[in-house]
Wavefront OBJ file of the C-alpha trace (Angstrom):
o trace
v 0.000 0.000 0.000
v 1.458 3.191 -0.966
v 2.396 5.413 1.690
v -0.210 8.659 2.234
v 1.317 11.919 1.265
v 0.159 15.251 2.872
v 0.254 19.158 1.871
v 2.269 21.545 4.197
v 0.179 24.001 5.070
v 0.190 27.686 7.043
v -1.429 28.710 9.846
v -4.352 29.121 7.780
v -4.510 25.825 6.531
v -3.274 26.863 2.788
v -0.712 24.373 1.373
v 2.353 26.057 0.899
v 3.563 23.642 -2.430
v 5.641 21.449 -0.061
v 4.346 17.674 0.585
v 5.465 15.475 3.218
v 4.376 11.638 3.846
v 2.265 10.347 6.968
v 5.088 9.096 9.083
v 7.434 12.409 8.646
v 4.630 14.518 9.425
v 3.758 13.030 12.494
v 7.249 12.026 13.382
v 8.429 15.621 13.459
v 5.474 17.431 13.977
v 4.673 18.921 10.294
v 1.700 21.148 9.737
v -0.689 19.265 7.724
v -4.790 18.986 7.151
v -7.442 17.010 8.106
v -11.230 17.033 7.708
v -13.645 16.358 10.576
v -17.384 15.401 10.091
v -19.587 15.918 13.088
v -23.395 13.659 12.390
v -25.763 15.622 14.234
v -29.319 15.009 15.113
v -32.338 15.908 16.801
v -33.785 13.768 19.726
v -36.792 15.844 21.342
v -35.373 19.228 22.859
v -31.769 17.788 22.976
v -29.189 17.653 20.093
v -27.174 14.644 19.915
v -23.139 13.375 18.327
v -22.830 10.271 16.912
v -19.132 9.506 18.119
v -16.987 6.679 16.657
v -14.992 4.638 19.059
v -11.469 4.426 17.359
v -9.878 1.425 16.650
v -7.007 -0.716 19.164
v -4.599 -0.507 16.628
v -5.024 3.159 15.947
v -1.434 5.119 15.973
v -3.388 7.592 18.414
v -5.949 7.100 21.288
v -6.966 3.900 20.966
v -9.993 2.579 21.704
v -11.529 6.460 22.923
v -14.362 7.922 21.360
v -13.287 10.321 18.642
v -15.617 12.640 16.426
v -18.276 11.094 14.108
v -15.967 10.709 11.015
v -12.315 12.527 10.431
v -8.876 11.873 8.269
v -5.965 13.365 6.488
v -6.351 15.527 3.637
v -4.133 13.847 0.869
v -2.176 16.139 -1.400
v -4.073 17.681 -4.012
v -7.357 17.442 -2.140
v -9.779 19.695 -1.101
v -11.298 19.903 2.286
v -15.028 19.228 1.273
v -13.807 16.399 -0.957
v -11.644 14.422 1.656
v -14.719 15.009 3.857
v -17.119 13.500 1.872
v -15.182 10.510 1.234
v -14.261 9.720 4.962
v -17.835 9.447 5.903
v -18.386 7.097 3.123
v -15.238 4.744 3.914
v -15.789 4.771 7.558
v -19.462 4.913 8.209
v -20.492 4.007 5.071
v -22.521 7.406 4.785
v -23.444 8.943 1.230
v -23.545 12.400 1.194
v -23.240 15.662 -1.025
v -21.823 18.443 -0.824
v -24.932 20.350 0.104
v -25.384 17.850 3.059
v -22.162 19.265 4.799
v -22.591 22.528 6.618
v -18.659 24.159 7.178
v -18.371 25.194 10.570
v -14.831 26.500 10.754
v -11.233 25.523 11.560
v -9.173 25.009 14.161
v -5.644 23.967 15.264
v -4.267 20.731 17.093
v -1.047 20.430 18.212
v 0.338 17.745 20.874
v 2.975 15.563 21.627
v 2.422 12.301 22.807
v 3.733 8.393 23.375
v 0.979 5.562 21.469
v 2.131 2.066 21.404
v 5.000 2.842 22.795
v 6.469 5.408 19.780
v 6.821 9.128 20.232
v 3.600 10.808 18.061
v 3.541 14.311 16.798
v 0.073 16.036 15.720
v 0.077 19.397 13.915
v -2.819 19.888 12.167
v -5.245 22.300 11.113
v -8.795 20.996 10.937
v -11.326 22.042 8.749
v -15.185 21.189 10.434
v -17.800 20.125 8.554
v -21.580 19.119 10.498
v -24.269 16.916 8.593
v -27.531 16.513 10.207
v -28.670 13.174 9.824
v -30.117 10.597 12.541
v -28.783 7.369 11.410
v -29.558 4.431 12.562
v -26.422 2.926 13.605
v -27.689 -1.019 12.754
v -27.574 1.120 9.157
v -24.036 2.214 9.285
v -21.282 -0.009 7.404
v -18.323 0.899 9.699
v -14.476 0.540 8.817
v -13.297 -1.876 11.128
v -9.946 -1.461 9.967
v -10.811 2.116 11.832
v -13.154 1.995 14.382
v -14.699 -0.872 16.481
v -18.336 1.084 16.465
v -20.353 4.170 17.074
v -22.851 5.658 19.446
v -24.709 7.944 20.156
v -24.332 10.995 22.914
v -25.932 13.790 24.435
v -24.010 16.920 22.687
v -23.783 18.812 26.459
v -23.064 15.471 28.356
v -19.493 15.335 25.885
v -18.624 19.249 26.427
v -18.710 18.618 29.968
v -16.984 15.225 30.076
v -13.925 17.125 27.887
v -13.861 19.277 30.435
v -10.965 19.245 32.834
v -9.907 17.038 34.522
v -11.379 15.463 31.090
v -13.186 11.658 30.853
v -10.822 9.691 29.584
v -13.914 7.734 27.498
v -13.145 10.446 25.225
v -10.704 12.042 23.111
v -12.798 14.506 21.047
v -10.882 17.300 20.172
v -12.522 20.340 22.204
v -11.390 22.908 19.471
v -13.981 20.666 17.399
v -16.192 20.432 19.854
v -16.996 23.923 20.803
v -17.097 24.859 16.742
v -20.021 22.279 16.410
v -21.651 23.223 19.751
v -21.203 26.919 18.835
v -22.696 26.031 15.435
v -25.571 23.895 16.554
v -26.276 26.770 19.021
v -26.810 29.131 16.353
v -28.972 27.270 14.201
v -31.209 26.562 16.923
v -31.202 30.832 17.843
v -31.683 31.209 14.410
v -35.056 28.736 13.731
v -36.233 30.399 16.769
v -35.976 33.689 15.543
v -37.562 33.156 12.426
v -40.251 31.122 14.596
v -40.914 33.785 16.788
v -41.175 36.391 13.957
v -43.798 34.420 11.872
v -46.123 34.497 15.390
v -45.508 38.092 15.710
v -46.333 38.840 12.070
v -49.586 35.722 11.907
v -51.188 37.585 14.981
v -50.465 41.372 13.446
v -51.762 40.457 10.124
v -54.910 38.366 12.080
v -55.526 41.460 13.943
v -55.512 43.749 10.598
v -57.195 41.438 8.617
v -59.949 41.210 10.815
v -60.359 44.934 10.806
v -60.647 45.233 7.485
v -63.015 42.137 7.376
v -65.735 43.916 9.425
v -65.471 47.077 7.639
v -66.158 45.344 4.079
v -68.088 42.209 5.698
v -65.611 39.704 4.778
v -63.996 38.456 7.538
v -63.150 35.404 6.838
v -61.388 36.340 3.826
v -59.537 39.067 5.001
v -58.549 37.367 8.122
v -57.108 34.535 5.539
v -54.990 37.192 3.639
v -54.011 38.761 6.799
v -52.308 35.589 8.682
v -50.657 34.658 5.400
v -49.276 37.918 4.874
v -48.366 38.652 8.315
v -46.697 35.037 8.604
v -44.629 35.706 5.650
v -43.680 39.226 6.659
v -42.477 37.900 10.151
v -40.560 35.230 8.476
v -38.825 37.704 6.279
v -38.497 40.158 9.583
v -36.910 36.756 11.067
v -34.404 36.489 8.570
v -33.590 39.849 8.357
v -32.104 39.524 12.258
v -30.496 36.732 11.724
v -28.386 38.341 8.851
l 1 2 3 4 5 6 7 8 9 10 11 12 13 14 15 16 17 18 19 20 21 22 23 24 25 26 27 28 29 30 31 32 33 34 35 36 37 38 39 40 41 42 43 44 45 46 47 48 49 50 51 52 53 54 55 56 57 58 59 60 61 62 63 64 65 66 67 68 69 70 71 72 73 74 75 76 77 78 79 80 81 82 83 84 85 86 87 88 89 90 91 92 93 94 95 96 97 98 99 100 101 102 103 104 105 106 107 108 109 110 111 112 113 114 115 116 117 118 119 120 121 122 123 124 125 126 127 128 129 130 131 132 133 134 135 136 137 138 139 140 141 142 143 144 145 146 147 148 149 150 151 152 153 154 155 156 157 158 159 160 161 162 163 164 165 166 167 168 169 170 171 172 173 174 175 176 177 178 179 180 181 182 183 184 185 186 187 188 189 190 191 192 193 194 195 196 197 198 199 200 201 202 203 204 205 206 207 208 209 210 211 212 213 214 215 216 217 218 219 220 221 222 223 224 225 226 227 228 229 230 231 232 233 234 235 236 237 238 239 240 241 242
């Protein structure tokens, strides 16, 4: 199996036109990239991770649970593209590029002993969420990878990386506070737009009824007014969120 070769990057994650293989980069500690994909779902008024528990024979924290799906970005790859394909090789996930939402990047950088051998991480991770509730009897996983997945209250992992951190886990928390940060905002955002459709269903309700009992139409009018108002407050909605 040829050996996986990596852009250099900045601090920015932009390759600088220098490559370096898999063992170099994480021998000495090279800047490279990597694409994480958090699956996200729903589950009444809490939002949950599907986390992959990383395989024994993984050159880094095995056998902790890791985000959903992640890898290296080979050279000559783009960020989107690498993601994409590491959700279908290790959770056997299709998806398009309209599925992923970016969510930013972030740094890693550590030094630690795996197996014992010294192992170097420099990395700059681009963050990618796809909402999705899979069922994970659905999911064809990588073994070669990960042993399984599971799912987890998003608030009950921010606290358990907390220090002193839960050792279950070795999420990276840069990740994790993009995606909870992200998640966050959608949910601010659907309730804005919520909240302004109300607002503009019981203004136009109230005008449309007003000008139903001056032309004897009420019903009508009252019609045109909630369907105008609810559109208005959507657009009002949207408008805030911008």
């Amino acid at each position: 199996m040829a050996e996986e070769i990596f852009d250099i990057v900045d601090e920015k994650g932009q390759p600088t036109g220098e490559t370096v293989t898999r063992a170099q980069a994480h021998a000495e500690g090279i800047r490279h990239r990597t694409a994480h994909i958090w699956v996200v779902r729903n589950n009444g008024d809490r939002t949950e991770v599907l986390l992959q528990k990383r395989a024994l024979n993984k050159d880094s924290f095995p056998g902790r649970y890791d985000t959903s799906s992640a890898g290296h970005i080979h050279t000559g790859d783009e960020p989107l593209e690498s993601a994409i394909r590491e959700l279908s090789e290790e959770l056997g996930i299709q998806a398009s590029p309209k599925d992923l939402h970016f969510a930013g990047t972030f740094p890693i950088q550590y030094e630690k002993e795996f197996h014992g051998k010294n192992f170097k991480d420099n990395e700059i991770a681009f963050v990618y969420v796809l909402y999705k509730d899979a069922a994970i009897d659905n999911l064809t996983i990588q073994k070669e990878e990960l042993d399984s997945v599971e799912w987890f209250d998003l608030e009950e992992v921010y606290e358990a990386c907390q220090p002193p951190r839960d050792e279950k886990f070795c999420v990276p928390m840069g990740g994790l506070e993009i995606v909870r940060n992200y998640v966050n905002s959608q949910e601010d955002r659907a309730h804005t737009i919520s909240s302004g459709m109300t607002i503009g269903i019981c203004i136009g309700l109230a005008i449309g009824t007003a000008i139903g009992a001056a032309t004897k139409n009420t019903g009508t009018w009252m019609c045109v007014g909630m369907f105008v108002g609810m559109i208005l407050g959507m657009y009002s909605g949207a408008r805030k969120n911008n």
